[in-house]
C-alpha positions in Angstrom: 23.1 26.4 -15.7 20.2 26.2 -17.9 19.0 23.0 -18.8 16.2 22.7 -22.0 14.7 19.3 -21.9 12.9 17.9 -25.2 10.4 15.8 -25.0 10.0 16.4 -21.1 6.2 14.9 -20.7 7.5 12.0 -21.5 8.9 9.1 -19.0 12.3 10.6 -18.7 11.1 14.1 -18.4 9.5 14.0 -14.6 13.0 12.0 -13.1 15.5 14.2 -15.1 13.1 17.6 -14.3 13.1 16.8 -10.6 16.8 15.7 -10.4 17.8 18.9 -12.3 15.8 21.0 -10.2 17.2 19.4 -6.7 20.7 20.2 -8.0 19.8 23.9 -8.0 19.3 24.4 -12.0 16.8 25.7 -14.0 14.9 23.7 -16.4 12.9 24.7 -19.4 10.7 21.7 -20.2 9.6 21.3 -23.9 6.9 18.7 -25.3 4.1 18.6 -27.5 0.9 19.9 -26.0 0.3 21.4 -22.9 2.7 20.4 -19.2 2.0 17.6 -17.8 4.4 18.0 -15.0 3.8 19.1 -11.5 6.7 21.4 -11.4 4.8 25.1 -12.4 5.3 27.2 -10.2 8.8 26.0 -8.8 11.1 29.0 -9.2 13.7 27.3 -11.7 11.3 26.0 -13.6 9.4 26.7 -17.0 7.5 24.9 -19.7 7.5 25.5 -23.5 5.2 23.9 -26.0 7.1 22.7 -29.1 6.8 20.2 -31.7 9.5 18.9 -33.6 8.5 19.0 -36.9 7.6 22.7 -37.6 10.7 24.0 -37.6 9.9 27.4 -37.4 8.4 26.9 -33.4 11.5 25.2 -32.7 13.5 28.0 -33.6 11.6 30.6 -31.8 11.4 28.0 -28.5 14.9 27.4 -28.7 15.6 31.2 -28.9 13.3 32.3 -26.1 14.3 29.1 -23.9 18.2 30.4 -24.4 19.5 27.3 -22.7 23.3 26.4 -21.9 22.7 22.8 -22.3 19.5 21.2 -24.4 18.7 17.7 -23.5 17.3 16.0 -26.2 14.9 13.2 -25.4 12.0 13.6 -27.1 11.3 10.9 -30.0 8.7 8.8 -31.6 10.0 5.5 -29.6 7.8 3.1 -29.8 8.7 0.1 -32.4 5.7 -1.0 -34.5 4.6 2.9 -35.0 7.8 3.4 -36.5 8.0 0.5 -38.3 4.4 1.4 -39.9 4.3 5.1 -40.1 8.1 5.8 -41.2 7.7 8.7 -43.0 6.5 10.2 -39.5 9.1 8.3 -37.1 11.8 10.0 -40.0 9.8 13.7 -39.4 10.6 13.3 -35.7 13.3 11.2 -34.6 16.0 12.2 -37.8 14.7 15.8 -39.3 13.4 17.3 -35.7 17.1 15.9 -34.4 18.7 18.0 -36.9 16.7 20.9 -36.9 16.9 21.1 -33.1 20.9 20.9 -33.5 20.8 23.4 -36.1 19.3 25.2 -33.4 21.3 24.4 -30.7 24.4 25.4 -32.7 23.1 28.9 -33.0 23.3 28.9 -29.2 26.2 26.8 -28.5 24.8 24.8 -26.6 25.5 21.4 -25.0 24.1 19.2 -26.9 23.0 15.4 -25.0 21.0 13.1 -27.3 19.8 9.8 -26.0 19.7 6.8 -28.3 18.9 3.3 -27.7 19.9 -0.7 -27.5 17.9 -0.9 -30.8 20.9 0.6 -32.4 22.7 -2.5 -32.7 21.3 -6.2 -34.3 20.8 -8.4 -31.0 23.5 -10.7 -32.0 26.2 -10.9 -29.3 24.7 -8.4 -26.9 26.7 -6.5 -24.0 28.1 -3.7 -26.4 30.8 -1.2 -25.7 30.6 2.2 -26.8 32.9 1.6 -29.4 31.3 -1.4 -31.1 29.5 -1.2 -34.7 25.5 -0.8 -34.8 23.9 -2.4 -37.2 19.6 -1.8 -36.1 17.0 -4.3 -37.2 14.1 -2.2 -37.5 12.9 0.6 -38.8 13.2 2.8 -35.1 16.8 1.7 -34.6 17.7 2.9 -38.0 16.2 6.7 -37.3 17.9 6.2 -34.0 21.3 5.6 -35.2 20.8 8.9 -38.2 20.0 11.0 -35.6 22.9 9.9 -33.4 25.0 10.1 -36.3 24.2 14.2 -37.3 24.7 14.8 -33.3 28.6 13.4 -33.9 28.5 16.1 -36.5 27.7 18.9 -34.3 30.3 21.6 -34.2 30.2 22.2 -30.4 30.4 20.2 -27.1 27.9 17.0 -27.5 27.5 13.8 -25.6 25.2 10.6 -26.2 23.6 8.7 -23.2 22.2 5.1 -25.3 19.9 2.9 -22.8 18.5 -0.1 -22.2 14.5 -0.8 -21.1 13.9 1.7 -19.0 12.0 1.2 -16.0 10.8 2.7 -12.9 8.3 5.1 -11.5 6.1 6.4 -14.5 4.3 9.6 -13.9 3.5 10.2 -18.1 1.1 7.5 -18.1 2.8 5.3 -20.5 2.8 2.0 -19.3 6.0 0.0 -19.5 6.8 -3.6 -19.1 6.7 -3.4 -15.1 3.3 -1.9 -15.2 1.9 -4.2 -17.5 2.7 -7.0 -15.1 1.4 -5.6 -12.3 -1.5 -4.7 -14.2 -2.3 -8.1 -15.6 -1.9 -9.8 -12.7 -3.6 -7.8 -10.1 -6.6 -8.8 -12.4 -5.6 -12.5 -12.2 -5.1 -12.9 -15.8 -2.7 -14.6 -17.3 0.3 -12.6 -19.1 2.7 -13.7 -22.0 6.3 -12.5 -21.6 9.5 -13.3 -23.7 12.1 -15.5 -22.6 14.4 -14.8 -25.3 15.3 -11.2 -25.4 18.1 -10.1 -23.1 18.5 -7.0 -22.0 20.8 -4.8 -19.1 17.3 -3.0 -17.9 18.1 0.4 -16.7 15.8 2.2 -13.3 15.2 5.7 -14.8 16.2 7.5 -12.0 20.1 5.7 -12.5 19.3 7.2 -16.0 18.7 10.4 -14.9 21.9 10.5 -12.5 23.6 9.4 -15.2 22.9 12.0 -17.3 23.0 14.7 -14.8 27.0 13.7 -13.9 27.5 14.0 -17.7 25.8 17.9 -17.7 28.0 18.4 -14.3 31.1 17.6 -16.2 30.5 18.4 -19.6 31.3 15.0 -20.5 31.7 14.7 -24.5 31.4 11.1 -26.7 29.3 8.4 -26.3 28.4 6.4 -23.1 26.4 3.7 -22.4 24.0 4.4 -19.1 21.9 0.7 -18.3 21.7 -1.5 -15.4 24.4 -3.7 -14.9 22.3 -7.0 -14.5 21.6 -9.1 -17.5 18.1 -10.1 -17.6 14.8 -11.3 -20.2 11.3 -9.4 -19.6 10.6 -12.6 -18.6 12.7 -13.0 -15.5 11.8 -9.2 -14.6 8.5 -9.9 -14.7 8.9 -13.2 -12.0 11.0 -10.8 -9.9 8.3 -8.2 -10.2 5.5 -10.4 -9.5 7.2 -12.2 -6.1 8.4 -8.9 -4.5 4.3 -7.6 -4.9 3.0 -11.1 -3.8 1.1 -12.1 -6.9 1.0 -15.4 -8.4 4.0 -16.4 -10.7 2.1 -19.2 -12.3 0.0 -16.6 -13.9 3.3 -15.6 -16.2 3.6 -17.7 -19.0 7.1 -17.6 -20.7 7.2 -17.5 -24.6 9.4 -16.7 -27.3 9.1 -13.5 -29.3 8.1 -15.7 -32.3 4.9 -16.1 -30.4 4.0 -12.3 -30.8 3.2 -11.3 -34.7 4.8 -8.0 -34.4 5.3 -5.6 -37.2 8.7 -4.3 -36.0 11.5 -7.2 -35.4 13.7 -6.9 -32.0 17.2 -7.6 -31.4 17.7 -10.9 -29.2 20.6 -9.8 -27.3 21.6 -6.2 -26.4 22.8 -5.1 -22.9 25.6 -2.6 -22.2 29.0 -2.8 -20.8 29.0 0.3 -18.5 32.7 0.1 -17.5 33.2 3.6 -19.3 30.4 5.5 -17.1 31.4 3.8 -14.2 35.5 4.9 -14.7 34.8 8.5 -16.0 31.6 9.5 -14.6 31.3 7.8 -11.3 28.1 5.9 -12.3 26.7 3.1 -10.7 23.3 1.6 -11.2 21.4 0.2 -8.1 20.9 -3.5 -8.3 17.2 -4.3 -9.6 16.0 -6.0 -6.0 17.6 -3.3 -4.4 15.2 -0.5 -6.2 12.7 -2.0 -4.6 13.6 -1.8 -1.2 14.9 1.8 -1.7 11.3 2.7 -2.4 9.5 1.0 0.0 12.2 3.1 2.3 10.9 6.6 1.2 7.1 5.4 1.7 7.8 4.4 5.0 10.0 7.7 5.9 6.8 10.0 4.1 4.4 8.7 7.3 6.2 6.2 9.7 4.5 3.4 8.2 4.4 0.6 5.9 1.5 -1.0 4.3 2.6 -3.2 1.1 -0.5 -2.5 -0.6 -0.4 0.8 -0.7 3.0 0.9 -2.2 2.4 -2.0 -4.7 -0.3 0.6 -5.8 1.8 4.0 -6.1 5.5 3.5 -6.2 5.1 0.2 -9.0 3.6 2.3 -11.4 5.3 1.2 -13.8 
């Protein structure tokens, strides 16, 4: 199989490449700008430079990557630049969505689109597949348009929504881990919400996840998170014992604390019961990732030094 993935110099794009490319298929990776991946060279493996918004490069990158299956992660994802740019966050996230299925139907391709907990309002939380969105800002609404013309595409599609995704980050975008252990390898102190619960989701469970849906040409919406309720907050304590570093240096705070232009949904979390039945998923438990890791450092060299892997495998 032939596997194009969009927006593949992003966070996603270095698990899901190296996953895809373990399991023997070859991957075209698409972003904006040159690779940033360390896969040229491999064999199976090819990169594309394509932006969204000129339709006419899409077209001809979709053409020449001639894919069975286009993975479409690429977005403009982060909150408050939707929220103030939207005529930009619409440009990629809703008219590059439908210009790349346009494309994709051309091909008949599998089509995989990955949408997000800001879909739905924060107001009960732990949502099924099957339960109304209704987004509070402006990224959730372009999220749910663009998931809505991928239920319109003619051919075999599936959508993989998540939940804070965390994990090893090779694209140098920081997430919440990362900031943490940033912040308080500097001894300073860090604000983190205490009201905002979410099912965080380790990116390479995200990648396996979507990799059994490519195996079996799953079709219809699942939702692929962690199965452990949690705030920032309380990943960030959890974070910050496992490395050693001083809790008191976390100060808990509501999001009312934070003048933010984009507002976020209090509760979201998954129920993952759907994944887990029909696809065989099932997400590590958070404490668990990080004891998995410190396992492959020490099986690299036959030692362990905690510093040393505080520094490289929580990049967060």
């Amino acid at each position: 199989m032939r596997v194009m993935i969009t927006g593949a110099n992003g966070f996603l794009g270095y698990s899901l490449s190296a996953l895809l490319l373990q399991k023997g298929m070859t991957v075209v990776a698409t972003g904006t700008g040159p690779c940033r991946l360390p896969f040229e060279g491999a064999q199976l493996f090819s990169y594309l430079p394509m932006d969204l918004t000129v339709p006419g490069e899409l077209h001809q990158q979709i053409n020449k990557a001639a894919a069975d299956i286009i993975v479409h992660a690429a977005a403009m994802s982060k909150p408050d630049e939707c929220e103030l740019n939207r005529e930009k966050a619409f440009a990629v996230n809703v008219k590059g969505t439908a210009d790349l299925l346009e494309a994709a139907a051309l091909q008949k391709a599998y089509f995989l689109f990955l949408p997000t907990d800001f879909m739905f309002d924060g107001v009960s939380g732990m949502y099924r597949e099957e339960d109304e969105p209704g987004p509070v800002n402006y990224y959730g609404q372009t999220k749910l348009q663009a998931e809505s013309l991928t239920r319109q595409y003619p051919f075999d599609y599936s959508i993989a929504r998540t939940v804070l995704v965390y994990g090893n980050n090779r694209s140098g975008r920081k997430n919440i881990l990362g900031m943490v252990k940033e912040k308080l390898e500097k001894g300073e102190v860090f604000k983190v919400v205490d009201d905002q619960l979410r099912t965080p989701t380790f990116i390479e469970d995200l990648s396996f996840g979507i990799w059994k849906m490519i195996e079996q040409k799953a079709n219809g919406i699942f939702h692929i998170a962690g199965e452990e309720q949690m705030t920032p907050y309380e990943m960030a304590v959890r974070t910050a014992k496992f490395l050693g570093h001083d809790v008191n240096l976390l100060q808990r705070v509501n999001a009312s604390t934070f003048t933010e232009p984009a507002q976020r949904p209090l509760k979201t979390g998954f129920i993952i019961t759907k994944a887990k039945k029909e696809l065989g998923y099932q997400p590590v438990p958070f404490e668990k990732r990080f004891r998995s890791n410190i396992r492959s450092e020490i099986e690299t060299d036959g030692t362990f030094n905690k510093q040393r892997c505080s520094g490289c495998i929580m990049n967060f």
